[in-house]
C-alpha angles and dihedrals in degrees: 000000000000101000120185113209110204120192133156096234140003120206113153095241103056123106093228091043098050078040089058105043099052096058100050085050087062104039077049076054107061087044107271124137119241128208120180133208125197139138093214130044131181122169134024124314117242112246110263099024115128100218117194109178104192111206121242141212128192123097086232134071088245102049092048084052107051092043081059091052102043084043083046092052097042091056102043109038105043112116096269095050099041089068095041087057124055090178137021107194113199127198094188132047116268138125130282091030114143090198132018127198102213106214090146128071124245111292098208100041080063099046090053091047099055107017144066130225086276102074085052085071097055120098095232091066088035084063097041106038083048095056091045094051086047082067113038103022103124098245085060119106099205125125117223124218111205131196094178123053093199098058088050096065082055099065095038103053087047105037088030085221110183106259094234092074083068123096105184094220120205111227119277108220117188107249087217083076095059102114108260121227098243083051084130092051091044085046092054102047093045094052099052082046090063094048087248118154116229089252099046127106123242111196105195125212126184134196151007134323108043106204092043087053093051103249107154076043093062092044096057101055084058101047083054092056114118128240129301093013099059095051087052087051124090126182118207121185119195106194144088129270141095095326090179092060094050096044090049084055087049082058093049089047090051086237095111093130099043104046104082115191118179104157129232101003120194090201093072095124089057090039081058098050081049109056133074099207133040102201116199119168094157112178082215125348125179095216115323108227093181085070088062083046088061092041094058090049095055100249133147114221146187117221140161120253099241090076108117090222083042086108091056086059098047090047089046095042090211091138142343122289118208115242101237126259087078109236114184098211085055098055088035090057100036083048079056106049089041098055089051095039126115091218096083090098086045098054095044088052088051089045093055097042084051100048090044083044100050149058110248107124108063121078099096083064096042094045083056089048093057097041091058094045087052090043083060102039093049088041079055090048101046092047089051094048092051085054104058089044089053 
């Protein structure tokens, strides 16, 4: 099949991204082409990948969403296109997708839970909840690909989309994660690399958006460590936002030299080998593929509740999971008992039984699956459909 992948916005360190690149590979893999549609690219692109960046115009975010999307759909679906492409995949909401992967929460749901009937009337929900109606409305014909069953009832219960669009997704963990042999050896190395004493703590943080992930969270619970533990403690965290405003937060909390933060980092599997500690206090959070990360290195963790995979850490009791609301004395205090426990050994056993006993490795492979189910169904409907007009 010729399958076309739409996204807003491609950088190498995103969830969505990562999400979305695998399974292209794979789809490359089993001898689809793949063409590829974006108004933003950073990174290499992958050999064999047709790219197409369509320029947009709009000062916001939404308009210059929504140009991207009409320019997307006039290029694309026009007659001649419509019979180059069996598929267009789409990884954000937007109009004219046959099948949608749903990384982000419902949008109106949102929208009814912390705003009025003022900010209806706006132009930026006027885009979105458009193009979120575009994909779940009942009269669409797009399947959606979930990663989060949660999120699914959402959209259900407020779009009432039949539930037979739905396809319920296991998680897709990178194997690169999987904890290596020599992870002693890697630990080791890294570590020295970092300037960190054998019997310092390394606290690890991944991924964008700071504030959504939790980081001045996080530093707190450091700076309210007691002596001579929070002098032994570090905090890294590899991922990309507004570093200066976060360092100048370290110096407030007194933490300045142990608060490194050194952006998007393409060493995360051997960060994560070095570290004693995964730290996720995410304010919300869809999944969090980046807890199952942690889990198949091997390595205990602290998060808050509202993480949509919170519930893989507490089965696997590799770690402690916040009750929700967030209150910051609790996760000061839980950040304390765990640094000085002797159940470190204990969780990362847990971790590793429960990555070597799960599935968390194969949606790539089970999204590919279901685009090329859909490609046949809809070559089959569309045989049948030039029949009876003939």
């Amino acid at each position: 099949m010729k399958l076309a992948f739409v996204l807003f916005k491609y950088f190498p360190y995103g969830g969505l991204e990562r999400d979305f690149l695998r399974i292209a590979k794979i789809c490359q893999s089993r001898g689809h082409e793949i063409f590829v549609y974006s108004f933003i690219w950073e990174g290499d692109v992958p050999e064999g990948f047709n790219l197409t960046l369509i320029p947009v115009k709009g000062i916001s975010n939404h308009q210059r969403i929504s140009d991207f999307s009409n320019k997307f759909s006039q290029l694309v679906l026009n007659k001649e296109a419509t019979e180059r492409f069996d598929l267009v995949v789409g990884f954000n909401k937007m109009k004219d997708l046959d099948l949608y992967y749903a990384a982000d929460p419902c949008y109106e749901a949102k929208v009814r839970e912390q705003h009025g009937k003022l900010y209806r009337l706006g132009k930026r929900y006027k885009v979105f909840q458009g193009m979120e109606a575009s994909v779940f409305a009942r009269d669409k014909n797009v399947e959606l690909l979930f990663i989060s069953d949660i999120q699914m009832e959402n959209f259900k219960k407020i779009y009432h989309t039949p539930a037979e669009r739905f396809h319920s997704l296991p998680p897709g963990v990178d194997r690169s994660r999987i904890r290596p042999d020599n992870a002693d050896e890697i630990r080791a190395r890294v570590r020295n690399d970092l300037s960190l004493k054998e019997d310092d703590k390394l606290l690890l943080m991944i991924g964008t958006g700071y504030r959504r992930k939790g980081v001045d969270r996080a530093m707190e619970a450091l700076a309210s460590l007691s002596e001579p533990l929070r002098s032994k403690t570090y905090l890294l965290v590899a991922g990309e936002d507004k570093i200066s405003k976060y360092k100048a937060l370290a110096k407030k909390l007194g933490i300045e030299n142990q608060v490194h933060l050194p952006g998007a980092r393409d060493d995360v599997p051997e960060l994560l080998l070095a570290s004693d500690l995964f730290m996720h206090p995410a304010r919300h959070e869809n999944t969090g593929t980046v807890l199952l990360e942690a889990i198949a290195a091997g390595i205990p963790q602290v998060i808050s509740g509202v993480c949509g995979y919170a519930f893989h850490i507490e089965n696997a009791q590799a770690g402690k999971v916040l009750s929700e609301p967030f209150q910051q004395t609790q996760y000061n205090q839980v950040l304390a008992d765990m640094l000085t426990s002797d159940d470190w050994q204990q969780w990362q056993d847990n971790a590793l039984h429960y990555m070597r006993n799960s599935d968390i490795f194969s949606m790539p492979d089970k999204v590919s699956d279901i685009i090329e189910a859909t490609g046949k169904q809809r070559s089959v409907a569309n045989i049948y459909k030039n029949y009876q007009l003939d």
